[in-house]
Predicted model as a PDB file, atoms N, CA, C, CB and O in Angstrom, pLDDT in the B-factor column:
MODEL        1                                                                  
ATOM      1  N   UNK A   1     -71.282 -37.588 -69.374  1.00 80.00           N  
ATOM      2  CA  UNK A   1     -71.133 -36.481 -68.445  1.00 80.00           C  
ATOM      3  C   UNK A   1     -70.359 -36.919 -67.202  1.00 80.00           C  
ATOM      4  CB  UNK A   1     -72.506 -35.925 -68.053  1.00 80.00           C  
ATOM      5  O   UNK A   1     -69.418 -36.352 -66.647  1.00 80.00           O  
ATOM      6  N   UNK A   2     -71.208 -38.486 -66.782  1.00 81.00           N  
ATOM      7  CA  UNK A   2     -69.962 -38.350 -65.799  1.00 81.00           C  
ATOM      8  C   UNK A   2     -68.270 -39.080 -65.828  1.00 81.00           C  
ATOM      9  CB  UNK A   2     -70.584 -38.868 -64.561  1.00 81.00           C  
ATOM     10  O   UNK A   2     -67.297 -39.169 -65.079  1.00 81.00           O  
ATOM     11  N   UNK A   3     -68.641 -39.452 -67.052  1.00 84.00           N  
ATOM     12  CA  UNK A   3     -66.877 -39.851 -67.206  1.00 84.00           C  
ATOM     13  C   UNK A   3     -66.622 -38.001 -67.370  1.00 84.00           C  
ATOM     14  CB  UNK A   3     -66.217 -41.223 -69.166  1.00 84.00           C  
ATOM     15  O   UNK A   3     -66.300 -37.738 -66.211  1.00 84.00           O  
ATOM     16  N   UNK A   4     -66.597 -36.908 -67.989  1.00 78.00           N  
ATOM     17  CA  UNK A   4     -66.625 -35.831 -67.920  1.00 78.00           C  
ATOM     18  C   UNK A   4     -65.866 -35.212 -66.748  1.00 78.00           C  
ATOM     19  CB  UNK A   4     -67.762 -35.603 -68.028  1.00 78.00           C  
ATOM     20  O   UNK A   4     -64.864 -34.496 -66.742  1.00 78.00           O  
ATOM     21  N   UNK A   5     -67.053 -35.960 -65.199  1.00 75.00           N  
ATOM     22  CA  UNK A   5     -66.738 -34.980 -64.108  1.00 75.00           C  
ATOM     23  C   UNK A   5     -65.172 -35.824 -63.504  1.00 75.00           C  
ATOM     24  CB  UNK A   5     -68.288 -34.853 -62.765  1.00 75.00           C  
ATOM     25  O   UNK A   5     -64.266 -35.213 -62.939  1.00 75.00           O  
ATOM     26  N   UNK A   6     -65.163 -37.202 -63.770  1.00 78.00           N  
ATOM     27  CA  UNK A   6     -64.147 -38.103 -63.325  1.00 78.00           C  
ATOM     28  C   UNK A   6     -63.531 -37.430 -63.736  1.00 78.00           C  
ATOM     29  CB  UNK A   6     -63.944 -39.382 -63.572  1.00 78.00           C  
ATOM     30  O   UNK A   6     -63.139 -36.473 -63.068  1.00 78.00           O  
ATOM     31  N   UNK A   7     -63.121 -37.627 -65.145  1.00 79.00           N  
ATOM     32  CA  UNK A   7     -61.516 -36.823 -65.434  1.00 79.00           C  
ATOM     33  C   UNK A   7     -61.083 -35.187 -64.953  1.00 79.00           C  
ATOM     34  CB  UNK A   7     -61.339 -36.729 -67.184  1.00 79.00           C  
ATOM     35  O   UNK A   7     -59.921 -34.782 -64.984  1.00 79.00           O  
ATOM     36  N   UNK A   8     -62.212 -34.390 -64.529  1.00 72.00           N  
ATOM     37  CA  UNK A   8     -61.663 -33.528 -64.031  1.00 72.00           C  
ATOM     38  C   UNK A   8     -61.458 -33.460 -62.545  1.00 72.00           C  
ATOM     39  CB  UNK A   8     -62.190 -32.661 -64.471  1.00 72.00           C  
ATOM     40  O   UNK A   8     -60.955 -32.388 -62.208  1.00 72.00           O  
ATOM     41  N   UNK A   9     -61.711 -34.331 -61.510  1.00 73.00           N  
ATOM     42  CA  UNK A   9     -61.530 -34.404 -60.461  1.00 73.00           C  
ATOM     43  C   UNK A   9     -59.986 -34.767 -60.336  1.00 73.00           C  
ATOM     44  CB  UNK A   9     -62.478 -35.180 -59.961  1.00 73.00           C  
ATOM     45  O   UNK A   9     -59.106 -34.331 -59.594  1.00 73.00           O  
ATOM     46  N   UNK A  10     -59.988 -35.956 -61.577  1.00 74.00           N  
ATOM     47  CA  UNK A  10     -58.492 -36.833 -61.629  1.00 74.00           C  
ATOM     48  C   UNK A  10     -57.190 -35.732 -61.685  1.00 74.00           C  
ATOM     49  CB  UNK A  10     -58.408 -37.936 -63.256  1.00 74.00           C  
ATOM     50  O   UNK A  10     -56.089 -35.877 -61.153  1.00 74.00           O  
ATOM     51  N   UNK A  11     -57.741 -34.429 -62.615  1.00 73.00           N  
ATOM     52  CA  UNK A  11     -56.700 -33.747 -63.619  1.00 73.00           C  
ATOM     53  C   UNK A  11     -56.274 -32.770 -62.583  1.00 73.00           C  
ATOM     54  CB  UNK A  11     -57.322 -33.010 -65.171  1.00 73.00           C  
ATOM     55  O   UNK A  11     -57.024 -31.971 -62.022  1.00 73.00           O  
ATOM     56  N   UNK A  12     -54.753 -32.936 -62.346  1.00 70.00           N  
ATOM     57  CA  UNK A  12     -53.751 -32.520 -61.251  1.00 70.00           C  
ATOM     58  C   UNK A  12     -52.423 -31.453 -61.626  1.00 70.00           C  
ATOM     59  CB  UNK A  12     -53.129 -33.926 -60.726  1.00 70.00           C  
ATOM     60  O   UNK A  12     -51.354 -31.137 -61.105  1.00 70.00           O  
ATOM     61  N   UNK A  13     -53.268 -31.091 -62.968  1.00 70.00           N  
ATOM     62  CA  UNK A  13     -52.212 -30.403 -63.989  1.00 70.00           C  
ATOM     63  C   UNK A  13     -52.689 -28.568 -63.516  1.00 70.00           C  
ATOM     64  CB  UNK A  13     -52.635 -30.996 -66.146  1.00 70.00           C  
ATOM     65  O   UNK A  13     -52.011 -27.629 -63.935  1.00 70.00           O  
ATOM     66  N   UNK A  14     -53.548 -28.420 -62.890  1.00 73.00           N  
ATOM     67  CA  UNK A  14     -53.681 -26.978 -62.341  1.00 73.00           C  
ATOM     68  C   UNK A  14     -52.947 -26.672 -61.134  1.00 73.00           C  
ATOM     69  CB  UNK A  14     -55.069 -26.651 -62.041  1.00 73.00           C  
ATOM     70  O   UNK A  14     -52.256 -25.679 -60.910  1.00 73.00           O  
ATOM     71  N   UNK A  15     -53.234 -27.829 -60.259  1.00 77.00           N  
ATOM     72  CA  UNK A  15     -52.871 -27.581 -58.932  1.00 77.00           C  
ATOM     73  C   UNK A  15     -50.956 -27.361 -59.176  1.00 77.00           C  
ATOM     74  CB  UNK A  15     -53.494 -29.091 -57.817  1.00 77.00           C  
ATOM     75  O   UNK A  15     -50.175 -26.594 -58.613  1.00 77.00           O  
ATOM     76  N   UNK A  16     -50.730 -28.432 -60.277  1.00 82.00           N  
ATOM     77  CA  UNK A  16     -48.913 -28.351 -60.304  1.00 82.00           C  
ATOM     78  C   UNK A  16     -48.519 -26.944 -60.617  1.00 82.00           C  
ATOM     79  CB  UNK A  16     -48.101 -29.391 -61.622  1.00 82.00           C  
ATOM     80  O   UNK A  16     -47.712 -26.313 -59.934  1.00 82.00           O  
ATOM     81  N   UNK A  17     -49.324 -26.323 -62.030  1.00 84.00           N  
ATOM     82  CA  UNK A  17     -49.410 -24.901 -61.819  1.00 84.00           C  
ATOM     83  C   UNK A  17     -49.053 -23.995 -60.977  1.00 84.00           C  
ATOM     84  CB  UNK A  17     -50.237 -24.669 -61.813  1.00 84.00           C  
ATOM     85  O   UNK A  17     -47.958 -23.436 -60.910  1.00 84.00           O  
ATOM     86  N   UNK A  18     -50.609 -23.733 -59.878  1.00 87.00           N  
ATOM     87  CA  UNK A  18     -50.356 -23.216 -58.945  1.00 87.00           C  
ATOM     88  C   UNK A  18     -49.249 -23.124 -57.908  1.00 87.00           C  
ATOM     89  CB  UNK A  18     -51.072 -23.421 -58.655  1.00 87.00           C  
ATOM     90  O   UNK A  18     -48.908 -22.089 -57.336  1.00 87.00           O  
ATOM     91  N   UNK A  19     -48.601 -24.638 -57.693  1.00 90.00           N  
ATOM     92  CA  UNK A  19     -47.198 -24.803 -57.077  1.00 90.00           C  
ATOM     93  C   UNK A  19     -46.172 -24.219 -57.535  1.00 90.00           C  
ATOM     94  CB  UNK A  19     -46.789 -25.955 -57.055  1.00 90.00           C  
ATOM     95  O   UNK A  19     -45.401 -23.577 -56.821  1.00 90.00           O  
ATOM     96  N   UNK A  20     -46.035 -24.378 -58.830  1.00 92.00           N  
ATOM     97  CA  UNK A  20     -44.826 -23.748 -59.218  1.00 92.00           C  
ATOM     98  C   UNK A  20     -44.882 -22.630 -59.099  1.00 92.00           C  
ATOM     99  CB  UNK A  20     -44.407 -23.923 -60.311  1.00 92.00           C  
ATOM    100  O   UNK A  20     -43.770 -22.107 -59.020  1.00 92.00           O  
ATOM    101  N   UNK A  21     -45.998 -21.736 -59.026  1.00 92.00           N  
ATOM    102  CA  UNK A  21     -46.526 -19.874 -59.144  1.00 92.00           C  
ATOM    103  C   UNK A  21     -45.996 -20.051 -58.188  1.00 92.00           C  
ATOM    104  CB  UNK A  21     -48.138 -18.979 -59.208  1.00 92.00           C  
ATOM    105  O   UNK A  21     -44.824 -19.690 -58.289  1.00 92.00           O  
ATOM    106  N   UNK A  22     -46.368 -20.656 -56.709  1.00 95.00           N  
ATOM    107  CA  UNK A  22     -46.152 -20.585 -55.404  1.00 95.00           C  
ATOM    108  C   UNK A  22     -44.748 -20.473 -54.607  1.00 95.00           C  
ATOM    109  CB  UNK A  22     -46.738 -21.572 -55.050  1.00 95.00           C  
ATOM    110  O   UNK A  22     -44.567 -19.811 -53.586  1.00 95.00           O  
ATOM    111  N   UNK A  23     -43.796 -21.261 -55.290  1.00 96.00           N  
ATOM    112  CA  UNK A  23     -42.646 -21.594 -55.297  1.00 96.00           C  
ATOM    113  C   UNK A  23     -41.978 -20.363 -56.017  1.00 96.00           C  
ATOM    114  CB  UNK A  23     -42.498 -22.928 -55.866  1.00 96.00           C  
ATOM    115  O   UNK A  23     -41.204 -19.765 -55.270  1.00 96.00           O  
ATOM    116  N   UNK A  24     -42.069 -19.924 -57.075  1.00 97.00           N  
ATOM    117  CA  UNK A  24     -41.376 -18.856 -58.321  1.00 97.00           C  
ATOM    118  C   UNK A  24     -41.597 -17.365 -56.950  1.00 97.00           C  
ATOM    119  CB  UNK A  24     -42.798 -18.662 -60.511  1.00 97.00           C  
ATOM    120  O   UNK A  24     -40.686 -16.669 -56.502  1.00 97.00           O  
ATOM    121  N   UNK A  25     -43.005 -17.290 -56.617  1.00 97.00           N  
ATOM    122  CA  UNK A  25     -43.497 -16.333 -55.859  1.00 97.00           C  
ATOM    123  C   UNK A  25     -42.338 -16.377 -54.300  1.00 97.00           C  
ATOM    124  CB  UNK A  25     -45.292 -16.725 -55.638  1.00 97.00           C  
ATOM    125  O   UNK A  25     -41.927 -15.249 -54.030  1.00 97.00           O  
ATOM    126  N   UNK A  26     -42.013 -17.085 -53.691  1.00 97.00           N  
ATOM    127  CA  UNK A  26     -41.475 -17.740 -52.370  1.00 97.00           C  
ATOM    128  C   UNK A  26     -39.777 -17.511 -52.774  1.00 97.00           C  
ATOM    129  CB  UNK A  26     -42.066 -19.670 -52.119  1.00 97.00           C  
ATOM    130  O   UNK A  26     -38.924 -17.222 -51.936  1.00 97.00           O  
ATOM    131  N   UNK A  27     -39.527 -17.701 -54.170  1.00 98.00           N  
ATOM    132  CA  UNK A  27     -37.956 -17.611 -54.602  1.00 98.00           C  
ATOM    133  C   UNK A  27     -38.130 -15.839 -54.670  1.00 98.00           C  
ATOM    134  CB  UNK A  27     -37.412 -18.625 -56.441  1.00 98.00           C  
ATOM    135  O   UNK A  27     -37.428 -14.938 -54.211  1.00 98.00           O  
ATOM    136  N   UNK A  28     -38.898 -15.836 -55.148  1.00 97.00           N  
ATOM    137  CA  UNK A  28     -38.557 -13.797 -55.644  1.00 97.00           C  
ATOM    138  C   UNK A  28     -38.709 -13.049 -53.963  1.00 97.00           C  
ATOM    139  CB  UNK A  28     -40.495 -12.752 -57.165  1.00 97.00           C  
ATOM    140  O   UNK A  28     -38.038 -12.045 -53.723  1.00 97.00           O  
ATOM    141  N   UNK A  29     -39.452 -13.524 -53.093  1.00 98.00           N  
ATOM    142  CA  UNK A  29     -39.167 -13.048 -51.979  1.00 98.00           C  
ATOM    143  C   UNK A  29     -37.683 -13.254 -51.277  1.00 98.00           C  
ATOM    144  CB  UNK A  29     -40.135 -13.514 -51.279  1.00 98.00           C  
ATOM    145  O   UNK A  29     -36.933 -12.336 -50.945  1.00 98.00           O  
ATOM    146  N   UNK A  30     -37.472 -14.441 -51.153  1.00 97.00           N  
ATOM    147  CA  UNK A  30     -36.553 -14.361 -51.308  1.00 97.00           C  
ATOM    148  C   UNK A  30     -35.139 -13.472 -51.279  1.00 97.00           C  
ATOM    149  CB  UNK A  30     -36.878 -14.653 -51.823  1.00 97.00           C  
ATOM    150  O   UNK A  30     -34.341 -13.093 -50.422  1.00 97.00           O  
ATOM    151  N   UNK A  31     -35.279 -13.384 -52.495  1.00 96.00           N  
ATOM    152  CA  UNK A  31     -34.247 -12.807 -53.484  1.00 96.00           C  
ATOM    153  C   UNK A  31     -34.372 -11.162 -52.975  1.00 96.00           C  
ATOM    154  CB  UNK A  31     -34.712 -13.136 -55.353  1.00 96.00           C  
ATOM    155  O   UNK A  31     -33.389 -10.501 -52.638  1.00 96.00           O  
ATOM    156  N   UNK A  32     -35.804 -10.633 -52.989  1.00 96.00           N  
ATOM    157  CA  UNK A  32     -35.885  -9.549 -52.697  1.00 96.00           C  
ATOM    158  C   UNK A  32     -35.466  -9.141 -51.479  1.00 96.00           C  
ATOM    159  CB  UNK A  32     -36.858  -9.284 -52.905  1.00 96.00           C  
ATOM    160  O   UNK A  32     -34.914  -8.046 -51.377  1.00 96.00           O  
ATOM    161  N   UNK A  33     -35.697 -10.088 -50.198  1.00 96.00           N  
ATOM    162  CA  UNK A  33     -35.336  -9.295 -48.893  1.00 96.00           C  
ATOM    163  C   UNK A  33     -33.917  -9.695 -48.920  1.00 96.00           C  
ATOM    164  CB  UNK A  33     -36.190  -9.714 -47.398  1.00 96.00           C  
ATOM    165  O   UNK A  33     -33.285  -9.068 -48.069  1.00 96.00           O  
ATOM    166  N   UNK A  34     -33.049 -10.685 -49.735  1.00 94.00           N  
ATOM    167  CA  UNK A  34     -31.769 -10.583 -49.438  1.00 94.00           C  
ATOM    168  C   UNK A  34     -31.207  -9.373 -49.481  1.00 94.00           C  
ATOM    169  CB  UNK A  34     -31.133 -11.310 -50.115  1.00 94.00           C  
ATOM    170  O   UNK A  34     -30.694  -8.680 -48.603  1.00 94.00           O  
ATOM    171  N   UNK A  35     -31.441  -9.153 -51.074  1.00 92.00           N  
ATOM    172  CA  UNK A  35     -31.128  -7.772 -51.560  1.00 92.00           C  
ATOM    173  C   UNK A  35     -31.076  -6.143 -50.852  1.00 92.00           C  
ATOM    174  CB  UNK A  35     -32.011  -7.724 -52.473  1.00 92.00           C  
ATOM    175  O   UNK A  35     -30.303  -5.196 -50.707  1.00 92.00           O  
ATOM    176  N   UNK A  36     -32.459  -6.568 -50.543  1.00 94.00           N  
ATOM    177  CA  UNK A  36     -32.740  -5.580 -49.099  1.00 94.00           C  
ATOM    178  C   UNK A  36     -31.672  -5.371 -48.357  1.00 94.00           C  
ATOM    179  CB  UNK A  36     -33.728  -6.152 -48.031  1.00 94.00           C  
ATOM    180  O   UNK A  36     -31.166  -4.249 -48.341  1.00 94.00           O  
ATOM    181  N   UNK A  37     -31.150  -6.401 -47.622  1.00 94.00           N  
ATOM    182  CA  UNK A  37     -30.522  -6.733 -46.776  1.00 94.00           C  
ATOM    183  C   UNK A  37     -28.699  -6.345 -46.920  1.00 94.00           C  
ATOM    184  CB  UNK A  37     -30.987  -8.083 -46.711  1.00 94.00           C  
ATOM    185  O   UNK A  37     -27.989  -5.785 -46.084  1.00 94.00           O  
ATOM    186  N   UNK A  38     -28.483  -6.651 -47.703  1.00 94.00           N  
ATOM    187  CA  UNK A  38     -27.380  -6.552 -48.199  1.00 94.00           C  
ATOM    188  C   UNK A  38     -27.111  -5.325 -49.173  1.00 94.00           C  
ATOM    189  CB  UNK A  38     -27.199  -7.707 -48.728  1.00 94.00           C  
ATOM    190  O   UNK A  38     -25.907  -5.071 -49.220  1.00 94.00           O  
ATOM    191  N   UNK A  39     -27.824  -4.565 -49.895  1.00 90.00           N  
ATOM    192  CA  UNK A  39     -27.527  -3.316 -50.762  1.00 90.00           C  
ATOM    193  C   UNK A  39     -27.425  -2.698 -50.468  1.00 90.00           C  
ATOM    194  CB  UNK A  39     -27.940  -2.838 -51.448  1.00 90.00           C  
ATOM    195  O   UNK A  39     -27.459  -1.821 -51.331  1.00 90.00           O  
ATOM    196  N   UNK A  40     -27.127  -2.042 -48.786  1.00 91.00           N  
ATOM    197  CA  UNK A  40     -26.521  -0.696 -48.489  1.00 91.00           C  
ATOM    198  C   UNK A  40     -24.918  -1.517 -48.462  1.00 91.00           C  
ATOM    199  CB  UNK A  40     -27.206   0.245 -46.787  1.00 91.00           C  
ATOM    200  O   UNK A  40     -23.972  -0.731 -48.509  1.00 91.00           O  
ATOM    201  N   UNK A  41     -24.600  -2.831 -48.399  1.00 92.00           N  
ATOM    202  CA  UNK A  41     -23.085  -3.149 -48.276  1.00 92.00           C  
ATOM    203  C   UNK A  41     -22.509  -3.295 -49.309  1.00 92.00           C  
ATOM    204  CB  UNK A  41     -22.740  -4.205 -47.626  1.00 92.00           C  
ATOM    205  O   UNK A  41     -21.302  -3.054 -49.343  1.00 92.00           O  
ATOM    206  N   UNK A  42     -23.385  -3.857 -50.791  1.00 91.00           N  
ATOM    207  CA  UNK A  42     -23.086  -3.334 -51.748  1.00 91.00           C  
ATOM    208  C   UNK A  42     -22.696  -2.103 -52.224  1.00 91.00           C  
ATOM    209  CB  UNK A  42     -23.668  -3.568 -52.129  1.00 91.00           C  
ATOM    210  O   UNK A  42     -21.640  -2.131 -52.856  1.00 91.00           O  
ATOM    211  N   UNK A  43     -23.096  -1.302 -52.139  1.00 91.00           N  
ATOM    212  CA  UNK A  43     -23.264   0.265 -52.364  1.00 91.00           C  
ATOM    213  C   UNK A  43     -21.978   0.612 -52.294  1.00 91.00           C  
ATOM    214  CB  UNK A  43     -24.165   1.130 -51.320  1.00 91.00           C  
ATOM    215  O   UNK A  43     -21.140   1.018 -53.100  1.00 91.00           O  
ATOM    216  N   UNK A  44     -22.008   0.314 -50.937  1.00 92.00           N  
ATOM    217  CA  UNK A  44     -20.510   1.063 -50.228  1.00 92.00           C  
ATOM    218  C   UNK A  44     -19.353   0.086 -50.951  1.00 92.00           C  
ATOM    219  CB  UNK A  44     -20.373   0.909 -48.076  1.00 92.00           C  
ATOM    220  O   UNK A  44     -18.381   0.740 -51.331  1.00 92.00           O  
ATOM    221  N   UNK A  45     -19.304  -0.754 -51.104  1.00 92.00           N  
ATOM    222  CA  UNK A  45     -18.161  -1.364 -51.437  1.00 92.00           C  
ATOM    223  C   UNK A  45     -18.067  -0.875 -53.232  1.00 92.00           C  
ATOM    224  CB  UNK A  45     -18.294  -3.153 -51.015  1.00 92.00           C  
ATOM    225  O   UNK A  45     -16.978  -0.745 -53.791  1.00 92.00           O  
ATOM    226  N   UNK A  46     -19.313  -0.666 -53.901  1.00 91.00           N  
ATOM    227  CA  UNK A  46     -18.816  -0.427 -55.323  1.00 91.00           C  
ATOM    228  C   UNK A  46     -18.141   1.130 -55.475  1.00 91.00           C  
ATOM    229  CB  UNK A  46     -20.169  -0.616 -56.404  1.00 91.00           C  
ATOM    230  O   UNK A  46     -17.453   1.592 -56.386  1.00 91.00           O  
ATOM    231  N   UNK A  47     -18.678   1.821 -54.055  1.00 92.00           N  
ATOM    232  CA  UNK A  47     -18.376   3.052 -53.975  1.00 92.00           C  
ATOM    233  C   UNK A  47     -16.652   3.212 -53.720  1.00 92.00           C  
ATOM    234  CB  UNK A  47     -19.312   3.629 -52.858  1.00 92.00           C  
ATOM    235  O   UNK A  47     -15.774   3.958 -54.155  1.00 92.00           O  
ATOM    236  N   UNK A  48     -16.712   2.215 -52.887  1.00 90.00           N  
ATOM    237  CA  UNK A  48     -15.139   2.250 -52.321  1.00 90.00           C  
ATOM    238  C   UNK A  48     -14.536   1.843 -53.988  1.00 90.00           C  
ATOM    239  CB  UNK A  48     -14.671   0.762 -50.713  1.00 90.00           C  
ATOM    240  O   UNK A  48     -13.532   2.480 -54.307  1.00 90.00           O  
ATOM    241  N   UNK A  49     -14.944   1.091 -54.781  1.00 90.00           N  
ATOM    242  CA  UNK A  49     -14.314   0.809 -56.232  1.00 90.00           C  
ATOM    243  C   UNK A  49     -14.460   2.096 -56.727  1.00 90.00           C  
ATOM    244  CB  UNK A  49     -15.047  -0.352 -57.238  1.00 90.00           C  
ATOM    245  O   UNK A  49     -13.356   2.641 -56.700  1.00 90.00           O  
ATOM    246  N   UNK A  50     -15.263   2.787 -57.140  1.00 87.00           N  
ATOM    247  CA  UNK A  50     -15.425   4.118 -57.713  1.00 87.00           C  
ATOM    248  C   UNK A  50     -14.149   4.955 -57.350  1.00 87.00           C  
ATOM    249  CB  UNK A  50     -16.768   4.813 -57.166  1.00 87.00           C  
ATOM    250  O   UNK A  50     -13.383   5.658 -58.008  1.00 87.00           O  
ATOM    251  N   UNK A  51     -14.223   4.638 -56.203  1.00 86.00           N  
ATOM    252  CA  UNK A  51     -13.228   6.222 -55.641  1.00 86.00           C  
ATOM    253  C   UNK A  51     -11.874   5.682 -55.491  1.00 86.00           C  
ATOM    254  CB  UNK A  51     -13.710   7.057 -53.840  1.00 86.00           C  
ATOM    255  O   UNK A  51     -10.974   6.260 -54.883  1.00 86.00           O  
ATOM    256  N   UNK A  52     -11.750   4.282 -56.210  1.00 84.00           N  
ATOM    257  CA  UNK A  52     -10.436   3.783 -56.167  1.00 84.00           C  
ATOM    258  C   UNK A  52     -10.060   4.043 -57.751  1.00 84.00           C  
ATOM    259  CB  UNK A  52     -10.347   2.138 -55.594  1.00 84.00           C  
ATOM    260  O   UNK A  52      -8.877   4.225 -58.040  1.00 84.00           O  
ATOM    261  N   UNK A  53     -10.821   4.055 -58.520  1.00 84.00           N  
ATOM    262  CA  UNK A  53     -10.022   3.676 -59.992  1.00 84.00           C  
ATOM    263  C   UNK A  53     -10.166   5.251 -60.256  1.00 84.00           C  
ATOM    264  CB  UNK A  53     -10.900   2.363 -61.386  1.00 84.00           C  
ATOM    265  O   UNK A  53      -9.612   5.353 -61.351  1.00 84.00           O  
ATOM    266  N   UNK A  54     -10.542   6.407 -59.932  1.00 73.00           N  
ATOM    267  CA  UNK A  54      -9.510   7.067 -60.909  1.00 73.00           C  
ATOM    268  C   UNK A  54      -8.182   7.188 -60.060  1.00 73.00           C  
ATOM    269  CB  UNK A  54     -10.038   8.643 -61.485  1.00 73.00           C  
ATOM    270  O   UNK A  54      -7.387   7.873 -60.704  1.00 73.00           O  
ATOM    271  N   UNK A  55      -7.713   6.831 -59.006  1.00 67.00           N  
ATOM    272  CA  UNK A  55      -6.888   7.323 -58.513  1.00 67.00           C  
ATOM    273  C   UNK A  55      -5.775   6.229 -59.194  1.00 67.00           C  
ATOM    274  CB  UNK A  55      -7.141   7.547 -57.020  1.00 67.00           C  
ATOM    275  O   UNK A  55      -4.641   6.684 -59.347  1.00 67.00           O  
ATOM    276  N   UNK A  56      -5.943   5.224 -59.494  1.00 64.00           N  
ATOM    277  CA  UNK A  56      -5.408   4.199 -59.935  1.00 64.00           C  
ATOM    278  C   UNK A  56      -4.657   4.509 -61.625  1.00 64.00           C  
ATOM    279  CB  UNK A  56      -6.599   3.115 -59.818  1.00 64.00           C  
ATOM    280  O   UNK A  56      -3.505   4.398 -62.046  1.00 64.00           O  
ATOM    281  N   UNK A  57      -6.001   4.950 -62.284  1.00 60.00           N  
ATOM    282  CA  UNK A  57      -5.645   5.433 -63.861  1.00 60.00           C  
ATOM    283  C   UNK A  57      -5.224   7.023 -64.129  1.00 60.00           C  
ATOM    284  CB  UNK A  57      -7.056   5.178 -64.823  1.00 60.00           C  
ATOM    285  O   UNK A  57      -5.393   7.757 -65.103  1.00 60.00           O  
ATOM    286  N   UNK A  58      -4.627   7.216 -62.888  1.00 58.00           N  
ATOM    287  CA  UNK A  58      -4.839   9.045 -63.062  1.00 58.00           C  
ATOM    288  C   UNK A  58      -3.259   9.233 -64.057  1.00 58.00           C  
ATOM    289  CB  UNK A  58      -4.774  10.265 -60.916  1.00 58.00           C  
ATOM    290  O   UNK A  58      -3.171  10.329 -64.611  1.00 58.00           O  
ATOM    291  N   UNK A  59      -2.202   8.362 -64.263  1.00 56.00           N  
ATOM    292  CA  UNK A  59      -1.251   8.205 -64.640  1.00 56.00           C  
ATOM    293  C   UNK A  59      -1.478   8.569 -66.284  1.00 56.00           C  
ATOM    294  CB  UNK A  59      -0.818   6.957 -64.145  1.00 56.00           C  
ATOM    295  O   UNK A  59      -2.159   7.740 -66.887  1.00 56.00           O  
ATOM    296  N   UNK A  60      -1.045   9.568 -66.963  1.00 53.00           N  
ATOM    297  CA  UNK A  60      -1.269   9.939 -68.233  1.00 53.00           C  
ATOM    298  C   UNK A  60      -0.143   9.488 -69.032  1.00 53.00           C  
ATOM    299  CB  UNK A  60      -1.499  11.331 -68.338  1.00 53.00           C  
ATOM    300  O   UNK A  60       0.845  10.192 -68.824  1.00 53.00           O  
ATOM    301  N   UNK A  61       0.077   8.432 -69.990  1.00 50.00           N  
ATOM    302  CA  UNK A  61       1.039   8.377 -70.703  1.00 50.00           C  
ATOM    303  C   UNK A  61       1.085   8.416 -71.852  1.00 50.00           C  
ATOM    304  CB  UNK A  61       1.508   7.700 -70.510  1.00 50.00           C  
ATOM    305  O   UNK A  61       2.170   8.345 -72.429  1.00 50.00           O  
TER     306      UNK A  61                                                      
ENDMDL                                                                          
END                                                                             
């Protein structure tokens, strides 16, 4: 039993777990408030593409 409790005091394979959740969790924030941040400038710029190509392909041949 107590070699039992030793090896689970020793065993460091949950906590690495939890880090990486922690880290994965810390990247998606991240990612999310960039996005935030930046997708009304996106928007507009794919918009400005939108309203450029038909004027571009309007040429019928």
């Amino acid at each position: 039993m107590r070699n039992l409790l030793n090896r689970f005091a020793k065993d460091e394979s949950g906590a690495t777990a939890i880090e990486y959740g922690l880290i994965a969790a810390l990247i998606a924030v991240a990612i999310i408030g960039t996005l935030t941040l930046i997708g009304p400038k996106l928007d507009g710029a794919f918009k400005a593409v939108e309203e450029g190509l038909p004027a571009a392909g309007s040429g019928d041949e």
